[in-house]
C-alpha positions in Angstrom: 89.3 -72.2 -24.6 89.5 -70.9 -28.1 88.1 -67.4 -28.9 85.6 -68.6 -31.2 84.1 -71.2 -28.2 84.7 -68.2 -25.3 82.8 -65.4 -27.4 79.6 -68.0 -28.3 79.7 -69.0 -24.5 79.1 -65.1 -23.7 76.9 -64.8 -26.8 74.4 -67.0 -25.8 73.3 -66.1 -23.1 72.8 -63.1 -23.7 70.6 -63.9 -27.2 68.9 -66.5 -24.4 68.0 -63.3 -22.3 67.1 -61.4 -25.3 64.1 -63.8 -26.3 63.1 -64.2 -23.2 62.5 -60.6 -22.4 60.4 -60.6 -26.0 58.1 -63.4 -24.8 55.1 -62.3 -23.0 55.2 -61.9 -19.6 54.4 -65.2 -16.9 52.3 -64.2 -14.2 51.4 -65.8 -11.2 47.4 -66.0 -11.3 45.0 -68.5 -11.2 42.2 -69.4 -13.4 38.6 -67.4 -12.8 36.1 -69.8 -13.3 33.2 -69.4 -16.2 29.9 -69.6 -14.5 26.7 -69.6 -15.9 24.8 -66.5 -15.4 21.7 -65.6 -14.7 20.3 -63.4 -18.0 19.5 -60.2 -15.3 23.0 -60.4 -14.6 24.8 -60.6 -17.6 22.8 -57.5 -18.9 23.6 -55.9 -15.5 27.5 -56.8 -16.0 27.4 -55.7 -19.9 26.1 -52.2 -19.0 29.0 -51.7 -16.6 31.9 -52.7 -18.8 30.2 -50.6 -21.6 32.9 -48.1 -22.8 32.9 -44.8 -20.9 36.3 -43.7 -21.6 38.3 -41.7 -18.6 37.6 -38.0 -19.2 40.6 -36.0 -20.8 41.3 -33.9 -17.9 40.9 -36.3 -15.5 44.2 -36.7 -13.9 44.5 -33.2 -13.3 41.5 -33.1 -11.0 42.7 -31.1 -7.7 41.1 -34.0 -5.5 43.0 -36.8 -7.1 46.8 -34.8 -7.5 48.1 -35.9 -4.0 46.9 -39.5 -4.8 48.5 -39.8 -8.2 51.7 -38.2 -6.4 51.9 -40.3 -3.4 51.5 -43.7 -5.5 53.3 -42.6 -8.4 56.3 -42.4 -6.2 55.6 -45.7 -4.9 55.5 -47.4 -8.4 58.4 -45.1 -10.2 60.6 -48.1 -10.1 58.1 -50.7 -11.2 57.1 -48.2 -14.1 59.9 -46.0 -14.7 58.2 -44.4 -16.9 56.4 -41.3 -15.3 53.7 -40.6 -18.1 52.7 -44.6 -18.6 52.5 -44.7 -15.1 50.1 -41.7 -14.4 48.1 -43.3 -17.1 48.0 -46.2 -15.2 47.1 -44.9 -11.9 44.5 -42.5 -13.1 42.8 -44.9 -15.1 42.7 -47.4 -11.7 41.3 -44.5 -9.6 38.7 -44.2 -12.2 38.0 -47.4 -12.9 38.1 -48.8 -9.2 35.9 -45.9 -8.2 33.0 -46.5 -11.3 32.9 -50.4 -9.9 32.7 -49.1 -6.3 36.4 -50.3 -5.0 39.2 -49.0 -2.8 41.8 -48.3 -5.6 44.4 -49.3 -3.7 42.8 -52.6 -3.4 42.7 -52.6 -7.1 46.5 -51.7 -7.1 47.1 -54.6 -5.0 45.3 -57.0 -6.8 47.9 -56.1 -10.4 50.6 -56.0 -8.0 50.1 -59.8 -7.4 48.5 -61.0 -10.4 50.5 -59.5 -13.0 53.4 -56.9 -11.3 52.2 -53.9 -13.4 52.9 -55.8 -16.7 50.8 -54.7 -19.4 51.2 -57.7 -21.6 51.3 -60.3 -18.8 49.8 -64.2 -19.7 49.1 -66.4 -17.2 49.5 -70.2 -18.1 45.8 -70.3 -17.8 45.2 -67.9 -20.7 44.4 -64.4 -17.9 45.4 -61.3 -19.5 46.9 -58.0 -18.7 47.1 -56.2 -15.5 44.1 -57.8 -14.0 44.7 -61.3 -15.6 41.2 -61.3 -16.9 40.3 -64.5 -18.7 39.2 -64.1 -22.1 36.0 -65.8 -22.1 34.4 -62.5 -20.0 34.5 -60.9 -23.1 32.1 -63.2 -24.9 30.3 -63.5 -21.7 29.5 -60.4 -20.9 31.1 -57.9 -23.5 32.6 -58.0 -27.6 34.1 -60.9 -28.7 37.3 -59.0 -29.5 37.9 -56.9 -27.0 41.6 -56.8 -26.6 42.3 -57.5 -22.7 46.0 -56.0 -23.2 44.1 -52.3 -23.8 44.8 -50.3 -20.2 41.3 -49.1 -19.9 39.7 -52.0 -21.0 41.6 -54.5 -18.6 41.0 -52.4 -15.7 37.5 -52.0 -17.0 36.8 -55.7 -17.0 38.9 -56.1 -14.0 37.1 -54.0 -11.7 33.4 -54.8 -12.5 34.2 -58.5 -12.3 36.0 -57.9 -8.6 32.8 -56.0 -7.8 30.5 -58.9 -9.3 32.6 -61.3 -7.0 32.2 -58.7 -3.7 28.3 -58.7 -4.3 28.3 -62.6 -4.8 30.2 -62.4 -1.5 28.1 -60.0 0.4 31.5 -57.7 1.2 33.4 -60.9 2.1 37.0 -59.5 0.4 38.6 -62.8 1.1 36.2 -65.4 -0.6 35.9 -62.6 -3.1 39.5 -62.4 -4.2 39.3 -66.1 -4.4 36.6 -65.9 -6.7 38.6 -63.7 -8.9 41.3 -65.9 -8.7 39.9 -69.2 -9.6 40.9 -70.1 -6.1 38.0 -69.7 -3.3 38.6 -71.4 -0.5 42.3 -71.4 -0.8 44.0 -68.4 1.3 47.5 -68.0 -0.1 46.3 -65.9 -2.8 43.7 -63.5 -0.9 46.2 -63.3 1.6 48.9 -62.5 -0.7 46.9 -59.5 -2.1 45.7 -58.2 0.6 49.3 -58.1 2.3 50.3 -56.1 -1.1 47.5 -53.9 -0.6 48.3 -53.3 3.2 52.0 -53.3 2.9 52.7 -50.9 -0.8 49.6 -48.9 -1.0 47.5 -48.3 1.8 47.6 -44.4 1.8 45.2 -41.5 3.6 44.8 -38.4 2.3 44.8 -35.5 4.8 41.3 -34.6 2.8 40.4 -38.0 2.3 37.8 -38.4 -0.8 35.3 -41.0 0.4 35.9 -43.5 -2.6 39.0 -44.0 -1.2 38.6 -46.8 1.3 35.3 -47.6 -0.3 35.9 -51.7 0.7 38.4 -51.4 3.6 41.6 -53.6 4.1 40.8 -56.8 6.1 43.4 -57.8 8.6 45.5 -60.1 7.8 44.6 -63.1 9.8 41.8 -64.9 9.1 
């Protein structure tokens, strides 16, 4: 082999690697489906996504500290990074707990759909940590809203898990398939709630009651 040929047969590759990493994340989620909503609920769903920003201090809160610790260490080698990964998990606590979840279900729902990538695309067009499809934001919020913003993902994420939960009376399963695009189905609901059971179930010596707010189902079903 000649040195031109062996050096562009270890070149390659490597400029093959380097465009891939540039293009936008694959993820593995499905589609959620548009529905026609009633006019009571689209109001209902528009005053909950309406920005409330997480409060400054927030992550320092004394009842919160032992949570960001314990999943912190859990995630440090999915996000190496310790300050984008506080951000991350004290914008879910907040989040998840506004909408009325378990924030560890919400961290095993973006483990599945989108492996705590922030620029994450499914090949149905979902975006972001939560793979939220982008016609919730002309559905129920501003055309515009960028769905690859932290707070708003998780923003739109969690009230349209909760929307799904009510639908579903508590059901977590046919819920998860909701948010999916796949009810009925049970790899994915199974998949997330294994996540959910096996990376980031956590107690708290002092528990805070929002933790736990919609318990982990068992796994059969």
């Amino acid at each position: 082999m000649t040195p031109a040929r062996s050096l562009r047969t270890r070149v390659l590759p490597l400029a093959a690697a380097a465009l891939l990493a540039l293009a936008p994340a694959a993820a593995r989620a499905g589609a959620q489906v548009e529905e026609k909503l009633a006019p009571s609920v689209v109001t209902v769903l528009s005053k909950a996504i309406s920005d409330v920003p997480v409060p400054a201090d927030y992550a320092a809160r004394p009842d919160l500290r032992a949570w960001l610790s314990e999943m912190s260490a859990r995630l440090a080698t999915r996000i190496p990074d310790a300050r984008t990964r506080e951000d991350l998990l004290a914008t879910v606590y907040y989040e998840a707990s506004r909408a009325g979840l378990d924030p560890q279900m919400v961290l095993g729902v973006i483990h599945h759909e989108s492996g705590f990538r922030k620029y994450a695309v499914s090949t149905a067009g979902a975006r972001g940590y939560m793979q939220v499809m982008p016609f919730w934001t002309t559905l129920i919020g501003t055309r515009g809203d960028n769905l690859f913003h932290l707070r708003i993902n998780l923003r739109y994420g969690c009230v349209i898990l909760r929307h799904y939960l009510d639908m579903e009376a508590g059901d977590v399963y046919r819920a998860l398939g909701r948010y999916n695009g796949s009810l009925g189905q049970p790899e994915y609901p199974s998949a997330v709630v294994a996540a959910w059971n096996r990376y980031y179930r956590w107690t708290p010596a002092s528990a805070n009651p929002r933790i736990g707010a919609v318990a982990a189902p068992a796994l059969a079903r």
